[in-house]
DOZA-714303 format. One record per residue (C-alpha): residue number from 1; residue in one letter; x, y, z. Coordinates in nm, 2 decimals, padded with zeros to 4 digits. Example, Ala and Ser with C-alpha at 12.3 -4.5 7.8 and 13.67 -1.06 7.14 Angstrom:
# DOZA-714303
k:1, r:A, X:01.23, Y:-00.45, Z:00.78
k:2, r:S, X:01.37, Y:-00.11, Z:00.71
//
This chain:
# DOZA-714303
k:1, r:X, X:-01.93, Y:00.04, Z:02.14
k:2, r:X, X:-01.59, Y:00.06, Z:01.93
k:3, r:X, X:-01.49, Y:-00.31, Z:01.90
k:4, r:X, X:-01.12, Y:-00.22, Z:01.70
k:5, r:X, X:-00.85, Y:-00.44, Z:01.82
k:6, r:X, X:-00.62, Y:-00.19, Z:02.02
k:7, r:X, X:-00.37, Y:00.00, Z:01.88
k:8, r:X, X:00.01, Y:00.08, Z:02.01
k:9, r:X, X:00.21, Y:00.35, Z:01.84
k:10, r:X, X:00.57, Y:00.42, Z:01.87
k:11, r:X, X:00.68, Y:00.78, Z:01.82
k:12, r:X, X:01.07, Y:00.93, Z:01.74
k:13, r:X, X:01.17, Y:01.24, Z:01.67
k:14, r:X, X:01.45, Y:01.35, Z:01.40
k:15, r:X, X:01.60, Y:01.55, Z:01.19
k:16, r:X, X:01.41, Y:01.59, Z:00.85
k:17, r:X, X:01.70, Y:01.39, Z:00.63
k:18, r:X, X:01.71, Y:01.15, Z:00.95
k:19, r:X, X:01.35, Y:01.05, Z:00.94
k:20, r:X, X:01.38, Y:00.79, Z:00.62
k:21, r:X, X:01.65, Y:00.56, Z:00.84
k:22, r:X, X:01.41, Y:00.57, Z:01.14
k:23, r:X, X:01.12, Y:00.45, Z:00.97
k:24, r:X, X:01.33, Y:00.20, Z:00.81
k:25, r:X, X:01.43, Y:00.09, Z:01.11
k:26, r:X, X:01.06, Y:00.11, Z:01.26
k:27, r:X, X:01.00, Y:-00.14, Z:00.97
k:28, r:X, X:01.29, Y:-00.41, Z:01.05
k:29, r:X, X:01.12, Y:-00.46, Z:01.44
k:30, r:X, X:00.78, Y:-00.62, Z:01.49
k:31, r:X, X:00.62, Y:-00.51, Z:01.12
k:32, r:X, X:00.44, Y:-00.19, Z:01.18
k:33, r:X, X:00.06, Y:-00.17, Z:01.02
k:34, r:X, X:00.10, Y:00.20, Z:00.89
k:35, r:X, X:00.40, Y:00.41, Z:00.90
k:36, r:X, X:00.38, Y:00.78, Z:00.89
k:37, r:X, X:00.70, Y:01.08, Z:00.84
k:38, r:X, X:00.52, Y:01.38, Z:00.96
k:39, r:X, X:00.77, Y:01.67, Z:00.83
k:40, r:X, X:00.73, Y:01.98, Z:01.01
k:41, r:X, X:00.69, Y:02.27, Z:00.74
k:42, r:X, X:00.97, Y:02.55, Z:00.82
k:43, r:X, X:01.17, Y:02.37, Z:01.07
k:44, r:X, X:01.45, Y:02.09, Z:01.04
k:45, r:X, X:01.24, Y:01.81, Z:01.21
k:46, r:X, X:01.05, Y:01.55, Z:01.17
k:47, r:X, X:00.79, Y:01.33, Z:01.41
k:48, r:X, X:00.82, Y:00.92, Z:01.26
k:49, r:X, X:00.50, Y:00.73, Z:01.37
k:50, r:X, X:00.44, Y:00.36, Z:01.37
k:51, r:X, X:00.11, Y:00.14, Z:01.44
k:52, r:X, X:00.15, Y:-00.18, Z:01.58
k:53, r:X, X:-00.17, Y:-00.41, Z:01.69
k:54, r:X, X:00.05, Y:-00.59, Z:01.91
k:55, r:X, X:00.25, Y:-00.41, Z:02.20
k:56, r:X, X:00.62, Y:-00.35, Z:02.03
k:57, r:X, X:00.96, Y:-00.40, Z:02.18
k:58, r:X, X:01.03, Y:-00.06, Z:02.29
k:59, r:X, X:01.37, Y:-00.09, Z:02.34
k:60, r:X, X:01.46, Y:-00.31, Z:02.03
k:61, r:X, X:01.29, Y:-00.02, Z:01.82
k:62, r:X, X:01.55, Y:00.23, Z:02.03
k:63, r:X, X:01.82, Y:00.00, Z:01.94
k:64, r:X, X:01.74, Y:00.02, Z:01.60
k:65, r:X, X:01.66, Y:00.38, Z:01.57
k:66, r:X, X:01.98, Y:00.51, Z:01.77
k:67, r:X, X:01.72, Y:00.72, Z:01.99
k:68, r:X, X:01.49, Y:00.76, Z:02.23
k:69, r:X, X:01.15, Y:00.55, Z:02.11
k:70, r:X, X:00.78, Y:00.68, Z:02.30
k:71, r:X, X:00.59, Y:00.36, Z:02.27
k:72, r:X, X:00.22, Y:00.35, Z:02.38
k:73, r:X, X:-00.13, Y:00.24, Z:02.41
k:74, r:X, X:-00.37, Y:00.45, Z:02.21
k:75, r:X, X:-00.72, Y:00.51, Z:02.40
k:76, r:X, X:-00.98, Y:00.25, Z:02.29
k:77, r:X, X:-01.15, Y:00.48, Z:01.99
k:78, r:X, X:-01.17, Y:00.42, Z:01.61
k:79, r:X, X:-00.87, Y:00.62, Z:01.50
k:80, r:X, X:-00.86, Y:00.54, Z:01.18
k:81, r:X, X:-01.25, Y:00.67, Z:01.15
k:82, r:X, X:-01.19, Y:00.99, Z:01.36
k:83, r:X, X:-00.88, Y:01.06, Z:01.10
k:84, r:X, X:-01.10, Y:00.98, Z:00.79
k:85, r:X, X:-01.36, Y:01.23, Z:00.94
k:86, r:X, X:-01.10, Y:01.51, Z:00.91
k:87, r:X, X:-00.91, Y:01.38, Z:00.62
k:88, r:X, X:-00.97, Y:01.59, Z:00.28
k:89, r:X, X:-01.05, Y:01.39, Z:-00.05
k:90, r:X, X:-00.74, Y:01.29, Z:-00.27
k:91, r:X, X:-00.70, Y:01.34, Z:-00.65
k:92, r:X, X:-00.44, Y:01.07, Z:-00.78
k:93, r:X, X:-00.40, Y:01.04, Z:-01.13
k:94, r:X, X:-00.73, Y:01.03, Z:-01.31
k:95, r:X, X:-00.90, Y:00.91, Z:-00.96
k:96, r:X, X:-01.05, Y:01.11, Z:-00.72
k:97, r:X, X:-01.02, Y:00.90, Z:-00.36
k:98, r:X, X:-01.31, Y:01.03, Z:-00.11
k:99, r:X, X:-01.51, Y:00.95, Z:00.23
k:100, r:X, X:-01.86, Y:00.96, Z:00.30
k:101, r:X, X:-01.85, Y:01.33, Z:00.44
k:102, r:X, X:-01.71, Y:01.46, Z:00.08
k:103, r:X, X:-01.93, Y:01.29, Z:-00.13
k:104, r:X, X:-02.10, Y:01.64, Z:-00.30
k:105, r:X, X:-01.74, Y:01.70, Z:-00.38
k:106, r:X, X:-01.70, Y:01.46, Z:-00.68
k:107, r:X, X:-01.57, Y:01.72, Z:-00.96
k:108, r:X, X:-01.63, Y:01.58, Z:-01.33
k:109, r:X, X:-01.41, Y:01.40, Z:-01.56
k:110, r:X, X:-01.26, Y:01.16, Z:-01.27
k:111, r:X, X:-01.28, Y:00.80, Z:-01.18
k:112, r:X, X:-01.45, Y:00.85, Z:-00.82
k:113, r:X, X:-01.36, Y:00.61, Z:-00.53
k:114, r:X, X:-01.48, Y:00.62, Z:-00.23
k:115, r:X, X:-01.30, Y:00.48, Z:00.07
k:116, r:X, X:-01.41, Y:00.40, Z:00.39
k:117, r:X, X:-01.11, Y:00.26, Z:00.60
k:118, r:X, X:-01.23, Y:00.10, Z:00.91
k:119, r:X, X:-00.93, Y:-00.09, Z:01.04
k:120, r:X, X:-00.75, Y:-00.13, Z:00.73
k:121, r:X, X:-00.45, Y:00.06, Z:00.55
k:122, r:X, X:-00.50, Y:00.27, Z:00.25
k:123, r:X, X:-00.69, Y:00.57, Z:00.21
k:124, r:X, X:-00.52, Y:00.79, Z:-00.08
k:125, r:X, X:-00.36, Y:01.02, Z:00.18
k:126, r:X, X:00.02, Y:00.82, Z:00.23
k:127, r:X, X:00.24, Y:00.90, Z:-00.02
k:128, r:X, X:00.28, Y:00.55, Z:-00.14
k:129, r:X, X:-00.10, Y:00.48, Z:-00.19
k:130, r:X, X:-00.12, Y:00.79, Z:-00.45
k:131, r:X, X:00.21, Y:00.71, Z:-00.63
k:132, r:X, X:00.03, Y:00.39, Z:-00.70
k:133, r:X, X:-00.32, Y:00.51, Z:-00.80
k:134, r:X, X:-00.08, Y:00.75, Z:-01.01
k:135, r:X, X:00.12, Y:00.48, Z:-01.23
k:136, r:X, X:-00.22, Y:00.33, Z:-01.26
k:137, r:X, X:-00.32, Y:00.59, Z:-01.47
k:138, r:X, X:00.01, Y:00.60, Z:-01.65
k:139, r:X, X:-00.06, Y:00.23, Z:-01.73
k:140, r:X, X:-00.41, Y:00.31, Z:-01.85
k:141, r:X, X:-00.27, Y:00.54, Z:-02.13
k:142, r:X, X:-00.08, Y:00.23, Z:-02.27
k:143, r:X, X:-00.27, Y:-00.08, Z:-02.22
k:144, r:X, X:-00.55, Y:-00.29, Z:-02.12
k:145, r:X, X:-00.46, Y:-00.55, Z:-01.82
k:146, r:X, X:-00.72, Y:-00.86, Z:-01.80
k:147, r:X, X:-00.57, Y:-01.04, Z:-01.49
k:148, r:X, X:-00.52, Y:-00.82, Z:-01.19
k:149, r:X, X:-00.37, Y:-00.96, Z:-00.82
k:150, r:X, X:-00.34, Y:-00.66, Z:-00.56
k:151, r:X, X:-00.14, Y:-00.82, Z:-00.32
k:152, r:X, X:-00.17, Y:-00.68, Z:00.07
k:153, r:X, X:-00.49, Y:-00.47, Z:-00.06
k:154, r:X, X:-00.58, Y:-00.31, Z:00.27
k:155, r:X, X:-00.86, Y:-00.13, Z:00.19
k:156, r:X, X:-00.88, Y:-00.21, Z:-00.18
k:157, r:X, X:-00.83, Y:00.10, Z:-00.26
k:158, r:X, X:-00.61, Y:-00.05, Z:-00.56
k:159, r:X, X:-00.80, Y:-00.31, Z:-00.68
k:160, r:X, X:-01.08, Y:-00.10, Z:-00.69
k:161, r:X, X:-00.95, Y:00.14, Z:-00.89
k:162, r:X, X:-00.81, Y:-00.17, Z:-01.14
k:163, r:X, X:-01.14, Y:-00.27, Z:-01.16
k:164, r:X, X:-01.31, Y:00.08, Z:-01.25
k:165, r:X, X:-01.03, Y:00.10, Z:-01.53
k:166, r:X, X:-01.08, Y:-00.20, Z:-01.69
k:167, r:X, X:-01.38, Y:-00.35, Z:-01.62
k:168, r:X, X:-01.21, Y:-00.73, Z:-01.59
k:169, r:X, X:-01.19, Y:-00.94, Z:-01.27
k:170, r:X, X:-00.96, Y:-00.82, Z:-00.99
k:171, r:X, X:-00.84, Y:-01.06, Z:-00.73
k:172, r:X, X:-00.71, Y:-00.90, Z:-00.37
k:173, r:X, X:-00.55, Y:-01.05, Z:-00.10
k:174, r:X, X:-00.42, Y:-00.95, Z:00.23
k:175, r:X, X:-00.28, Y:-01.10, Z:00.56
k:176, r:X, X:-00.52, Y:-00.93, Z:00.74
k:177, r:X, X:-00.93, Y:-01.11, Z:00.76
k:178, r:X, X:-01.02, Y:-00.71, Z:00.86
k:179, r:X, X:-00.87, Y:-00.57, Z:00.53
k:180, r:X, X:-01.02, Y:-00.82, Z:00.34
k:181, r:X, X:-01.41, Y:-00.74, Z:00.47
k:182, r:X, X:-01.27, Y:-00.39, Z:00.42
k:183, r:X, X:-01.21, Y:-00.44, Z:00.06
k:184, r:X, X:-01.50, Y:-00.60, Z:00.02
k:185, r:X, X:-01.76, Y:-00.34, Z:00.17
k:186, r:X, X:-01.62, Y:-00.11, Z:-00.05
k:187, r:X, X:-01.63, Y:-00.27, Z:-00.33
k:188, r:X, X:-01.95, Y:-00.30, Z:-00.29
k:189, r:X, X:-01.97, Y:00.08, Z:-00.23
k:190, r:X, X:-01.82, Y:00.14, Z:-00.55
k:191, r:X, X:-02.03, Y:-00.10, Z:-00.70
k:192, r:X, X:-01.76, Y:-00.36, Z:-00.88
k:193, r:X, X:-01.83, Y:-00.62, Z:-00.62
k:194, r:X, X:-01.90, Y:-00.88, Z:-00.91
k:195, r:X, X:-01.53, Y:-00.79, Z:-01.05
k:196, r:X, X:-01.33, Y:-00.81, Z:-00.69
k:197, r:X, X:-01.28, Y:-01.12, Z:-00.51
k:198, r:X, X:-01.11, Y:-01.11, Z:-00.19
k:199, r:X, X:-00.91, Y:-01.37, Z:00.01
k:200, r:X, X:-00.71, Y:-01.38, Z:00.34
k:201, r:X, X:-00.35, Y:-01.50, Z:00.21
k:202, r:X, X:00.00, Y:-01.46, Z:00.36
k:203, r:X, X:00.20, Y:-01.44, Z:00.00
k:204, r:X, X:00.12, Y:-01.58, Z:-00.33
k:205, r:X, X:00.10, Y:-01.97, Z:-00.23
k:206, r:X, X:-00.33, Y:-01.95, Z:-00.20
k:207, r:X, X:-00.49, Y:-02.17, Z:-00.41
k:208, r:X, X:-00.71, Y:-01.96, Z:-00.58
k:209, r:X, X:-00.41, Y:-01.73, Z:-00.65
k:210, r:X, X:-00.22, Y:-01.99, Z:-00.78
k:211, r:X, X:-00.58, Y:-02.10, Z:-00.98
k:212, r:X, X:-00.55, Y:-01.73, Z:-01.13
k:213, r:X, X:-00.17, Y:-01.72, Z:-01.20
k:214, r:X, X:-00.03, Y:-01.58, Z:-01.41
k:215, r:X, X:-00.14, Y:-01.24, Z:-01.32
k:216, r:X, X:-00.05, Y:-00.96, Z:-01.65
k:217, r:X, X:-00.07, Y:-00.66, Z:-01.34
k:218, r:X, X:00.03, Y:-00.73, Z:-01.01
k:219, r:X, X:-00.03, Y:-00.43, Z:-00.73
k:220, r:X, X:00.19, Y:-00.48, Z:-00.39
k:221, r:X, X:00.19, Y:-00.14, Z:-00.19
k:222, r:X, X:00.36, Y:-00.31, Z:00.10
k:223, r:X, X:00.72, Y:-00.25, Z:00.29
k:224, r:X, X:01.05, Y:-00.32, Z:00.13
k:225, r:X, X:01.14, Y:-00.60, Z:00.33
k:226, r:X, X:00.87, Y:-00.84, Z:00.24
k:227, r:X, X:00.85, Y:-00.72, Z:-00.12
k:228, r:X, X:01.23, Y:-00.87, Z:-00.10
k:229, r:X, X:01.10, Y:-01.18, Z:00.07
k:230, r:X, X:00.83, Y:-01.24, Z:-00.22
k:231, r:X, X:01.04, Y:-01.15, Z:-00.56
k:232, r:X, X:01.09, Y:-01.49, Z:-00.65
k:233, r:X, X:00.71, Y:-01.59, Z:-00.59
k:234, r:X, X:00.59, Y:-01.25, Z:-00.80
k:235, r:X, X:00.82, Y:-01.34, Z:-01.08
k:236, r:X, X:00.70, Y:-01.66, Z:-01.05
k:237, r:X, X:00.30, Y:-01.55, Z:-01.11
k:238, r:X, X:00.38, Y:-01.24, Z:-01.39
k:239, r:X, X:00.31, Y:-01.40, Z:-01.72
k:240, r:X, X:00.57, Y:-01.32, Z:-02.04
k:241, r:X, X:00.53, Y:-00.90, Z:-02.09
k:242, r:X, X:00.35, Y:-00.88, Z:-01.69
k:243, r:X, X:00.37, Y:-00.56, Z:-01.48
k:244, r:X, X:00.45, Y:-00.53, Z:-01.13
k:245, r:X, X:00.41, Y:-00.24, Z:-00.92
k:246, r:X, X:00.63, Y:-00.23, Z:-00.58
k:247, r:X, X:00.55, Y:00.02, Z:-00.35
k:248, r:X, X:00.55, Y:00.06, Z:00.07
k:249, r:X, X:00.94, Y:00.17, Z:00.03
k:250, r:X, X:01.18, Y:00.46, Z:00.08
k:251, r:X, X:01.37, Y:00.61, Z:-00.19
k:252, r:X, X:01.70, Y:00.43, Z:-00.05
k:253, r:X, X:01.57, Y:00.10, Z:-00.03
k:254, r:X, X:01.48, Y:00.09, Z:-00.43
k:255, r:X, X:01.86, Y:-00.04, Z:-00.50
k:256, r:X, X:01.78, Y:-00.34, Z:-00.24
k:257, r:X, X:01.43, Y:-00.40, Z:-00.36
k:258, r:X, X:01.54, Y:-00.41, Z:-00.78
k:259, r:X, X:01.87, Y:-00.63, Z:-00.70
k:260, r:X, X:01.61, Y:-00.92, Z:-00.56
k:261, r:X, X:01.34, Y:-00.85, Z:-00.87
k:262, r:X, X:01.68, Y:-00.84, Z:-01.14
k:263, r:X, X:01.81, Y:-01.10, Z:-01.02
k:264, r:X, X:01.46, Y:-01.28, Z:-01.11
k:265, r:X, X:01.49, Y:-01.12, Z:-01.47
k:266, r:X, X:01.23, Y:-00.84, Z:-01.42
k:267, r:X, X:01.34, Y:-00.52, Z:-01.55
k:268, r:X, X:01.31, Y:-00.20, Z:-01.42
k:269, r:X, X:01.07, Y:00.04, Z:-01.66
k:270, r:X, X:00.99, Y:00.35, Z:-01.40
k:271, r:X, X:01.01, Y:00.51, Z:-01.12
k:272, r:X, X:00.80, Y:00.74, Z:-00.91
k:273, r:X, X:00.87, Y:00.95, Z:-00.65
k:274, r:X, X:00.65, Y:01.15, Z:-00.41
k:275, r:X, X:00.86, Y:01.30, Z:-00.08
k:276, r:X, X:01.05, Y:01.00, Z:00.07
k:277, r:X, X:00.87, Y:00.74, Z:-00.11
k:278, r:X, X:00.91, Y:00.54, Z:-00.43
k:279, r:X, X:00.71, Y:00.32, Z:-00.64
k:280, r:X, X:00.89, Y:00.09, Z:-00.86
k:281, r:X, X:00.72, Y:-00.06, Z:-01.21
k:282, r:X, X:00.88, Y:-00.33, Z:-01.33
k:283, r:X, X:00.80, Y:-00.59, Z:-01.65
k:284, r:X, X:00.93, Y:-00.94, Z:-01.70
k:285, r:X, X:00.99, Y:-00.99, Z:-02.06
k:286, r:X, X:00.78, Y:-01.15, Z:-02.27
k:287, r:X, X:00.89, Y:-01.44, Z:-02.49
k:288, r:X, X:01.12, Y:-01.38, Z:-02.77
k:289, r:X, X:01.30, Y:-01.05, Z:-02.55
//
């Protein structure tokens, strides 16, 4: 018996260069749990999917979108499970993300993860969640991090892969109880559940993340409007020389998201770009810069 929380999902259609605004505007109405730009290969169009646990306001979202807005009640099945099921593995990077049905296809030479989803966000496959398993390996190449935070973890796909590259504690924290004994199961899968701890946390104001700040790497693969909402508070917990690595938004929204981190004194140091989607690193400067 599936015991998932329902699902709504609210559906527009577009033209291709329309899609980013829609989603945008998908993201300023009730806070979607996944959004998805499905581009159609040879044709000008583009379907712009968002989940919601909680019925959304249909016409709001039309308001917002400038267009007509299908909102309904998805049948009572695991969704996310039945998409896993099809889903092929990812290679990110130096990782290679995977489910339970591809695990014979592990090639050499990677840093394996496997990802069960359940209810939770993050499986490899959105854009945003391979740029960020990406500039992990990019960091990799250039230095050790000791003190890890991946903020909204959702699956721990992130952390998990911190914690494979360095071998050092990892904390991971989402809104959501459901991610959280996501991440954990699979860390445990992956077999750093000594290295990940995982707490239910809205922000950066938890005590044990305020007991671990400040974090030298902090991972946030969320949406562009609360990475606004939390610049202060993540410039707050990056020690002197600390990475952070913003991801969730669209390639226009990267101007909006850097004037709230510059205006904390982070710098920008790289950006990376997959379709739509960016993923910003930024440093704060360590003492003496």
């Amino acid at each position: 018996m599936n015991t998932n929380p329902p699902l709504w999902k609210a559906t527009a259609h577009a033209t291709k260069s329309e899609a980013p605004d829609i989603a945008a505007a998908f993201e300023l109405g009730t806070g979607p749990q996944a959004l998805l730009i499905d581009e159609a290969p040879f044709e000008d169009r583009a379907t712009i999917e968002a989940l919601y646990v909680a019925m959304p306001d249909g016409a709001l979202l039309e308001k917002l979108a400038g267009r007509t807005v299908h909102v309904a009640l998805l049948p009572d099945v695991d969704w996310i499970k039945l998409s896993q099921e099809g889903l092929p593995p990812v290679r990110a990077g130096r990782f290679f993300v995977y489910g339970a049905h591809d695990a014979g296809a592990v090639p050499p030479a990677v840093i394996p993860i496997r990802i069960e989803a359940g209810m939770a966000f993050g499986t490899g496959h959105h854009e945003t969640t391979a740029l960020c398993l990406r500039v992990l390996s990019d960091l990799s190449r250039q230095r050790r991090f000791a003190n890890v935070l991946d903020l909204g973890c959702g699956t721990g796909l992130l952390a998990i892969g911190a914690a494979k590259l360095w071998r050092r504690p990892v904390l991971a924290s989402d809104i959501d109880p459901v991610a959280v004994d996501v991440t954990r199961e699979n860390a445990a899968a992956n077999e750093v559940a000594p290295l990940i701890r995982a707490v239910t946390a809205e922000g950066l104001t938890h005590p044990r993340i305020a007991a671990k700040a400040p974090f030298d790497l902090i991972l946030a693969n969320i949406l562009a409007g609360p990475l606004t909402q939390l610049a202060p508070g993540m410039a707050r917990a990056l020690a002197p020389g600390g990475v952070a690595v913003l991801s969730g938004l669209l390639i226009w929204q990267e101007a909006l998201v850097l004037s709230f981190y510059r205006s904390q004194g982070l710098i920008l140091r790289r950006a990376r770009r997959a379709g739509v989607w960016s993923a910003l690193v930024l440093e704060r400067p360590g003492r003496g810069q």
